[in-house]
N, C-alpha and C positions, 0 to 999 in steps of 0.2 A: 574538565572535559572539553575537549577543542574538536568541533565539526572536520566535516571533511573540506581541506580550501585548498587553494593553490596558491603558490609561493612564490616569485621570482627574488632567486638569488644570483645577486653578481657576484664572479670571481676575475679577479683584475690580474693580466700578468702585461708587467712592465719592462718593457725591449728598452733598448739603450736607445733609439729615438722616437721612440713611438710606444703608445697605451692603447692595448688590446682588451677590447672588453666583451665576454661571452656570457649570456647568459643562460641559467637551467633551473627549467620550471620543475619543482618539488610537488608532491602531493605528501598528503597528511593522509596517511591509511589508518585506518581504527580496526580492531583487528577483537571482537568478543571472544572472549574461550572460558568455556567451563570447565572446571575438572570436579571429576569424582572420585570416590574409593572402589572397591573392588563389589560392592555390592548397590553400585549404581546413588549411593548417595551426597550430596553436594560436599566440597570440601573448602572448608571455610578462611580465613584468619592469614591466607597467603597475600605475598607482596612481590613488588615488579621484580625483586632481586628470586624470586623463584621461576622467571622465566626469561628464556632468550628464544628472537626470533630471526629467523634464517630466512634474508629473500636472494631470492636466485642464488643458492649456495653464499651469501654475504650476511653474516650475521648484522644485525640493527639496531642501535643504541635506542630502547625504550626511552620516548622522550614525553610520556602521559602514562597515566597509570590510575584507575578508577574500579570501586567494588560496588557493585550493586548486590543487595539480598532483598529480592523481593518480598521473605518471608516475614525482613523487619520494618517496619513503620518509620522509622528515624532516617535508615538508610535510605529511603525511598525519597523520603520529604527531602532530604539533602540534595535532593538530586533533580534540579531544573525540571520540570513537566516537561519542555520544550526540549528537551535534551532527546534524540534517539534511542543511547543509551537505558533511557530511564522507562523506554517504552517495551513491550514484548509485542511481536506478530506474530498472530496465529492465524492460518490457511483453512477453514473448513471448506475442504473437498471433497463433493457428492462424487464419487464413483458410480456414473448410471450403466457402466458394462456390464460389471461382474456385481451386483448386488439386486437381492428381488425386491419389491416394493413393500411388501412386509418390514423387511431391513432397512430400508430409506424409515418408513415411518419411524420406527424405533431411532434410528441416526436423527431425527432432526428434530423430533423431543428432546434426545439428551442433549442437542446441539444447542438447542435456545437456554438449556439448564447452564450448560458451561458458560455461557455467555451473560445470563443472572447473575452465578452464585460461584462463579472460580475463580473468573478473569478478575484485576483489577482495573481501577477507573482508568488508569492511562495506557492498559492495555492496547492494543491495536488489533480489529478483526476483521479479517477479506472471508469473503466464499466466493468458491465456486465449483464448477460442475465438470467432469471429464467423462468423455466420453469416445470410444476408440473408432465411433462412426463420423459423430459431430464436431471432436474434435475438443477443445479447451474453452470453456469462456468463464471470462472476471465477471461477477453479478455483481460484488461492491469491491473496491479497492479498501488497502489497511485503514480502517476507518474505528473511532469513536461513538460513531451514532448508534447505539443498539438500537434504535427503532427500523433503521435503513437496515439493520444485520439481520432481525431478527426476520423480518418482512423477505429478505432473502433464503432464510433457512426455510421460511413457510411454503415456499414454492420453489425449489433449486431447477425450476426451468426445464418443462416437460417429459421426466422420466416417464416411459409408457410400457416400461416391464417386459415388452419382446426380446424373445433372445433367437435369433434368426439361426445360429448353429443348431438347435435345437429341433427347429423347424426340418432343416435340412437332412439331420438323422435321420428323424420319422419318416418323411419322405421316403428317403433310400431304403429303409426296412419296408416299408409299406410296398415299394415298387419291385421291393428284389424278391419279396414274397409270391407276390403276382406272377410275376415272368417263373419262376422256379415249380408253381405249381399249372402254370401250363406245360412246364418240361416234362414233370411227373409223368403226367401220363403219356408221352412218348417212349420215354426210356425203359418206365415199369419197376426204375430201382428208386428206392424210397431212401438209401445212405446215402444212395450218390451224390441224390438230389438236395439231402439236408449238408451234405460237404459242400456243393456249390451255392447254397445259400450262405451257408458262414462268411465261406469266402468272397461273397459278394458285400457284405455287411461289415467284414472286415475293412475291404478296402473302402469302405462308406465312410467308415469309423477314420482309418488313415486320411482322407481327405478333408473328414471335420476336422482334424486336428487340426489338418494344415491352414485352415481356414480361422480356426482358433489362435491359433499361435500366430498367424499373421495381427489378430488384432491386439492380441499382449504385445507384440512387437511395437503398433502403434502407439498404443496409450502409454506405455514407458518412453518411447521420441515423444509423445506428449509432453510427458513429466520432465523430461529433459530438456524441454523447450520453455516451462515454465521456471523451472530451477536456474537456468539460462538469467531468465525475465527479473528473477527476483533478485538479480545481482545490484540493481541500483536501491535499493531496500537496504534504510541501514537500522543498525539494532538486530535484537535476536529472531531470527524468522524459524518458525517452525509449522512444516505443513500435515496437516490431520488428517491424512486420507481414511474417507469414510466406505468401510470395503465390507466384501464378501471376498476379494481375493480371488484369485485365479488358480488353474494346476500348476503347480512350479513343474511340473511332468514335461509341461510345453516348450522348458526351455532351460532346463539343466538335466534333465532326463530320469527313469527312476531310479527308484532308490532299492536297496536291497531286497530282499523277501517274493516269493512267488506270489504271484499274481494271475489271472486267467490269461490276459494279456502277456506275461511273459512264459507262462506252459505255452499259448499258441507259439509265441518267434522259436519256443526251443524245439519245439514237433517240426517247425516249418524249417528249421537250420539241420535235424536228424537226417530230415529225407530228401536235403540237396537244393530246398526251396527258398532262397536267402533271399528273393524279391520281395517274398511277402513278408518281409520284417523291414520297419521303418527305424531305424540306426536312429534319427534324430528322437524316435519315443525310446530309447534305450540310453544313450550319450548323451541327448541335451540339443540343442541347435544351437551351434557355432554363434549365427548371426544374432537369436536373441541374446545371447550371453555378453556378446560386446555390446548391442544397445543399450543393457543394464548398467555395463560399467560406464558406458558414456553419462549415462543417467547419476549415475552416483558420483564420476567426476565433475558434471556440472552442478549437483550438488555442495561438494566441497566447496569448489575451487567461489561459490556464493554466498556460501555460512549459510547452508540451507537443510534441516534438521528434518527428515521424513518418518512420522510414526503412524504405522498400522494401527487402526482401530477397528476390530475382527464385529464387523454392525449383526452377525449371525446367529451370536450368541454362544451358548453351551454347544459343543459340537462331542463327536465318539467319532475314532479310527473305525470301528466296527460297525457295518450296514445290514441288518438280517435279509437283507436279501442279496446285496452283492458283495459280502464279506469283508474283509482288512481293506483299507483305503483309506491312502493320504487326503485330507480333506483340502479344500482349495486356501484356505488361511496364510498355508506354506510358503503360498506367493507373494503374499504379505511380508513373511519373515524377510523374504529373500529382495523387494527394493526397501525395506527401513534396515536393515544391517547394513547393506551399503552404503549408506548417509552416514551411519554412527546411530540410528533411532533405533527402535524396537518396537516391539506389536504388542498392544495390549488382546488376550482373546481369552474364552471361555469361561465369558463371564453374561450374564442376563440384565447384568448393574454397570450398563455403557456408562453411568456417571464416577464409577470408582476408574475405570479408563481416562478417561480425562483427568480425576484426579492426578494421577499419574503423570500424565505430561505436567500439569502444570509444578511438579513435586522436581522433576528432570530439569528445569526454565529457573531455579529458585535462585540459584547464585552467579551471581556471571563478574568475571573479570574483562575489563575492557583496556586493555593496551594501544599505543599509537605510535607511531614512528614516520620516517619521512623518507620518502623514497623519491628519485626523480624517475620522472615521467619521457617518453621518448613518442607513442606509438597512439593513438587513437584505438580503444577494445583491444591493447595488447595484453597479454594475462600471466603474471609472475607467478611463479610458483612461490609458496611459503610452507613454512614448518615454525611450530608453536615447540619448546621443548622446555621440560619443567624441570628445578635444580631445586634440591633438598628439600622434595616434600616428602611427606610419609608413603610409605612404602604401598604398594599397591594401587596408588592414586595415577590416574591417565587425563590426558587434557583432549578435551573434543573442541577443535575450532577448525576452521576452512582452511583446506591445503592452496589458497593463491588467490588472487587479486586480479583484478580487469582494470585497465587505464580509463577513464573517463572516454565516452565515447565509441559510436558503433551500436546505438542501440536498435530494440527492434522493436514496434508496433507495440506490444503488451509491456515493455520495458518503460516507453514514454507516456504510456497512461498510468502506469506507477509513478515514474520522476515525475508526473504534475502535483500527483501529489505529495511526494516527499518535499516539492519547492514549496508549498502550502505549509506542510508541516514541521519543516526545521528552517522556514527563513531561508531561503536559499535565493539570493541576486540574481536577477535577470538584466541582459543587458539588450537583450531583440527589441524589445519598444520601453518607451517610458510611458511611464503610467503615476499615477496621482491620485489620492483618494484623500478623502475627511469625512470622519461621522459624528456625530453629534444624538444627545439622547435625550430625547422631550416626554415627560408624564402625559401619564392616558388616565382612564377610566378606570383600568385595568391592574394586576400587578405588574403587566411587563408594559415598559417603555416601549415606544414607537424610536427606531434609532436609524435616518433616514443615510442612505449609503452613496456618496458619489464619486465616480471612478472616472478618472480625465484620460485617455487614451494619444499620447502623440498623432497629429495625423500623416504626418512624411512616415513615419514609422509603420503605417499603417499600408497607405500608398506603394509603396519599396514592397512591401510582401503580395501585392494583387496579381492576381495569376488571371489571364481574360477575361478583366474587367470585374472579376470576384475578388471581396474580402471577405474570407470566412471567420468570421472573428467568434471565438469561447468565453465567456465571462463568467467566472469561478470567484464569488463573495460566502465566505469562512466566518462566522463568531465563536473563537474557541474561548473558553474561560479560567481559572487559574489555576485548572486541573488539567489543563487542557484537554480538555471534551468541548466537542460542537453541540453549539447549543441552537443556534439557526445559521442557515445555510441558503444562497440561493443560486441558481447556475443558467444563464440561458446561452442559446448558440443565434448567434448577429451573421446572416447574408449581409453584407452591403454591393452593392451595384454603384462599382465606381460613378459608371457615366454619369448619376443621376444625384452625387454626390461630391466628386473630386474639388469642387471648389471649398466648400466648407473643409475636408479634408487639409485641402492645403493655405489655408486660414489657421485653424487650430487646429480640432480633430474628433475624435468622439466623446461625449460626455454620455454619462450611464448612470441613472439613479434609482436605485430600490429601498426599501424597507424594510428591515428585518425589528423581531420583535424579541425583547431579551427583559429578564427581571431582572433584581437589584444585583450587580456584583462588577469585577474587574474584566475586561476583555482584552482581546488582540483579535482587530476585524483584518483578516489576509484576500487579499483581494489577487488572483491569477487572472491573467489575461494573455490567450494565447490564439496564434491566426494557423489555420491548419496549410493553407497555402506552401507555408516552406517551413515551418513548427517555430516562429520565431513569440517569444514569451515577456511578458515583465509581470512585475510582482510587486506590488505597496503592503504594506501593514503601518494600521492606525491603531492606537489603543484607547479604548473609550471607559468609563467609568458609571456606570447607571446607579445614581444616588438610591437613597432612603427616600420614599415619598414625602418624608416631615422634613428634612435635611435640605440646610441650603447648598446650592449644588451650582457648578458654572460649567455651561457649555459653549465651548466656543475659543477663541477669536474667528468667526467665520467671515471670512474677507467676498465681499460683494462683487459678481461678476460685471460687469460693467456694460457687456457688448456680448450677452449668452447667443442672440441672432447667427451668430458667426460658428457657432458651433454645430453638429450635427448630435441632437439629441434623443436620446431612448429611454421612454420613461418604461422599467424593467415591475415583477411584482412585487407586490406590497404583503406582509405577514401580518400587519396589523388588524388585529379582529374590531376591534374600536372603530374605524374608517376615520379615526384622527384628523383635524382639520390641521392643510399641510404647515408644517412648522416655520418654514422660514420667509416672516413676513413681519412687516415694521408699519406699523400706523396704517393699518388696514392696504399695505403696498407688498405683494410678492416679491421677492427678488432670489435669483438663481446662484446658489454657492460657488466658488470656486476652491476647484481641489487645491489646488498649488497656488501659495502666495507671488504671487509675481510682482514685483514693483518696476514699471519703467519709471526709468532715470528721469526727474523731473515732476512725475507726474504725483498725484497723490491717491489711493486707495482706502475705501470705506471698507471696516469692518465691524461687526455685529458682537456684541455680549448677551448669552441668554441667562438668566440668574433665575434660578427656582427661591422660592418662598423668602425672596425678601423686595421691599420697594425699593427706587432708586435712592432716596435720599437716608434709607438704614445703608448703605454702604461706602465704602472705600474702595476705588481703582485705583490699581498702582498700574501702568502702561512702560516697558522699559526694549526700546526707545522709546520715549515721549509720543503721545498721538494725544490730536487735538476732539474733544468731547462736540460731536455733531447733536445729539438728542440723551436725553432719559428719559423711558415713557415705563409704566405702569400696563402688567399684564394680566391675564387671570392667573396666571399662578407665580408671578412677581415680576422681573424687570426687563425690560429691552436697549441696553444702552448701545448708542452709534458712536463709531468714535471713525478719525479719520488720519491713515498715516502718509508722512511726506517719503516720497522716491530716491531721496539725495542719502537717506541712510544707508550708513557701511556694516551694520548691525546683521547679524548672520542668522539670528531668531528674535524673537515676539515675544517676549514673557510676559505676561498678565495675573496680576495678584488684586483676588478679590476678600473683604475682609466684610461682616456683618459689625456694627458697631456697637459695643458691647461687649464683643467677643473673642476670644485669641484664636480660634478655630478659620485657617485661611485657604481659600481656592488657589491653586494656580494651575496654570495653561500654558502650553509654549507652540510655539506652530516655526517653521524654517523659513527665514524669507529669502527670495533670488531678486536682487536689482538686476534689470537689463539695462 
């Protein structure tokens, strides 16, 4: 499986006196597609040679080809954590328009149930909330942390159950009563009078609609703006709109069969009266209809999969008091058919619902090809088309692609975290980091976190005398779930800084707390100023508390003065006394090995449960042995390396004597 990257290919054409050389930046497009049979079930055991893909009318030689089945265990493990592919995103979206709070509650039980007992571990899950007054908002981005997911499903952000249309009726009935029964007694006719009430409650009724229909109009440009959003999102995304649904009445018009509503337009068209019939509740409205398609082609064109889930339960066509009636669900049908989704509904058991989806998610083929790139947010069209599968069987994937770039707002607070989660190079600032994992009291090590920050890098992004700096510290683990986390936002005030700035730059040190296992600590750093970003990943290893364990080479800052320092939180419940210090002396890590030429650099060995003289250092390059001293929980060796080396990394092998069981370490070194 090959990420999404970019490519520079030269093609060389040679004149008779001269060599022309042009070059064309490639993108690696990844392109997921499911297919099923005729009854909606996955379709297995296919290969690249059952499909070809067509961009911009140009067919495209499949140059990757990857199955995932979520349903199998082997398949799954085969398949990188770290790999997009190997992840699923799911969207639970509170619909606070169209659902009553009754409905919410029930949606966000079964919501925390899906998120228990459906999803798997490397699943991926955002929520959030739409609303056609407030508008859209992300509560968490595609995340791992159930505790952060669930904490969001517990409160999806102030639903308060008004439905102002509603209010607005009443009124108009209330008010067209009044005025009609003072007409009463004027006129003395009592049909009259009940004719020009209807007719006044009619056009009440006409105007709620309008008013209504205006806001389905909105919250599908909502959905469309999200679907939009979700295009730098890769792997499978599929969004769970959590609904009661709206009238589809509002915006494709009805449907067959007498109605009260349609005896009135046909009484009011007999006798000449064509005003009082609104064509848009008859026909549909034109303008909702194309917002939905726009909605469903931004869907596609993003590999963005939309399934109603009907949050109202058991429902009947039949009202004993206001007879046959489409029930609002319909509205439902009508934005998840256009993605390619479907609507789960009338049912009481919201958890066989989700079942459901995640039954639709089970198979995914992931193909890639290479297409050149021209346009910033230019958007290709594509077609997926399938060759000698079984009959019946249809392929669901996204009709087109976007070129890198053009994003908007809710797009670049997903891509921070996509940069997080697939490894993704930054080249806006450099940045630097190293962790290291020292025993506590505790099961979880204390594993102190330092992130070196360029400072010209930093400088270059100040906007009047403001750097807005983000710092985004990730501990995923070999499942890739987060397992601590820490995030703070850095004002800096050049004026009161710029020199340290342009000395070095920022240093940033936290703590995060983690038990025994493999990690990858991803460190984002990004300045809001002009959105410019970098990205380190260090991977640390938190031993067995009996196990001898080595942390380190960590190379001794020499001149930290010179830095502008923030000392960020701490997760350690222990208040651990701070780790890096030699013969009762602190001294300040440095992220990035740096050797000036000439000079020579002190670095640290920390070795759990053994003394210095039960071991063996191997140092390759050579470095000269400054101390060995004795810890409480085994050794602290100094050792010290010359600048003149051409050596491109530090390997360090630590041995217990006795033992064949060996440490090693490696860290990058840069001669200046």
């Amino acid at each position: 499986m090959r990420f999404m990257s970019r490519l520079a290919v030269v093609l060389l054409a040679v004149a008779a006196s001269a060599q022309v050389k042009e070059t064309v930046t490639v993108s690696v497009v990844e392109v997921p597609v499911k297919v099923v049979d005729r009854d909606g079930n996955p379709v297995r055991g296919l290969t690249a040679a059952n499909f070809k893909i067509i961009d911009e009318g140009k067919e495209r030689a499949v140059t990757s080809f990857d199955t995932i089945d979520f349903a199998s265990a082997e398949s799954v493990k085969a398949t990188s954590p770290l790999n997009p592919a190997a992840r699923r995103n799911f969207m639970l979206l509170f619909d606070t328009s169209f659902s009553s709070p009754k409905s919410l509650e029930r949606a966000q039980q079964a919501a925390k149930d899906f998120v228990a007992k459906m999803v798997q571990r490397r699943d991926r899950v955002a929520v959030g909330t739409l609303d056609a007054d407030k508008g859209f908002k992300l509560l968490t981005a595609f995340t791992t942390d159930r505790t952060l997911v669930n904490a969001a499903i517990g409160n999806p952000n102030g639903f308060k159950g008004n439905d102002p249309l509603q209010l607005a009726s009443n009124g108009l009935l209330d008010q067209a009563s009044t005025i009609q029964q003072g007409d009463v007694g004027g006129r003395g006719n009592e049909a009259a009078a009940r004719q020009d009430t209807n007719e006044m409650i009619q056009r009440g009724n006409r105007n709620e609609d309008q008013v209504q229909r205006q806001r389905v109009e909105r919250e599908v440009n909502l959905l469309a703006g999200l679907n939009r959003s979700l295009r730098s999102i890769q792997g499978q995304k599929s969004i769970l709109l959590l609904s009661e649904g709206f009238d589809p009445r509002l915006v494709q018009g009805r449907n067959a069969g007498l109605t009260s509503d349609q005896f009135q337009d046909n009484t009011a068209v007999e006798h000449g009266e064509v005003w009082k019939v609104d064509t848009d509740n008859i026909y549909g409205s034109a303008t909702s209809m194309s917002i939905v398609d726009k909605m469903a082609d931004m869907a596609k064109r993003s590999d963005v999969i939309l399934y109603g889930v009907d949050i109202k339960g058991l429902r009947s066509n039949v009202d004993a008091a206001g007879g046959y009636d489409i029930k609002s669900n319909e509205g439902l049908h009508l934005l998840a058919s256009a993605t390619g989704g479907q609507v789960f509904e009338n049912s009481n058991n919201l958890a066989t619902d989700f079942e459901k989806v995640v039954k639709h998610q089970e198979v995914s083929y992931v193909l890639a090809f290479n297409a050149p790139t021209s346009t910033p947010g230019k958007f290709h069209k594509l077609n997926v088309k399938l060759v000698n599968v079984p009959s019946g069987s249809r392929a669901v994937a996204r009709t087109g692609y976007y070129e890198a770039g053009g994003e908007n707002q809710t797009e670049r607070t997903l891509s921070n975290a996509e940069i997080v989660l697939n490894d993704i190079p930054q080249n806006g600032l450099h940045v630097a980091s190293i962790a290291a994992p020292f025993a506590t009291k505790s099961e979880n090590a204390q594993v102190p976190v330092i992130v070196e920050v360029d400072g010209n890098d930093l400088l270059a992004s100040a906007k009047n005398n403001v750097i807005t700096t983000d710092i985004f510290v990730y501990a995923f683990d070999e499942d890739g779930l987060v397992r601590d986390s820490i995030s703070q936002l850095l004002p800096i005030d050049v004026s009161k800084v710029a020199d340290k700035l342009k000395a070095t730059g920022l240093k940033y040190y936290i703590t995060l707390a983690l038990p025994e296992g493999k990690y990858a600590i991803k460190s984002l750093v990004r300045v809001a100023e002009n959105e410019a970003k970098g990205f380190t990943r260090t991977d640390v290893v938190v031993p067995k508390a009996t196990d001898v364990a080595l942390a380190g080479p960590v190379f001794v800052d020499t001149d930290p003065g010179k830095w502008l320092m923030v000392k960020g939180n701490s997760h350690d419940k222990t208040n651990a006394a701070y780790p890096f210090e030699v013969n009762g002396e602190s001294f300040i890590p440095k992220a990035s090995a740096k050797l000036p030429a000439g000079q020579t650099r002190k670095f640290v060995l920390f070795v759990q449960n053994a003394a210095p003289e039960e071991l063996t250092v191997d140092t390759n390059p050579k470095a000269s042995v400054i101390s060995q001293l004795r810890s409480a929980g085994g050794s602290k060796l100094v050792y010290e390396l010359a600048g003149q080396t051409s050596a491109a990394t530090l390997n360090v092998t630590v041995k217990k004597k006795g033992s064949n069981a060996e440490q090693t370490s490696s860290v990058p070194l840069i001669v200046q």
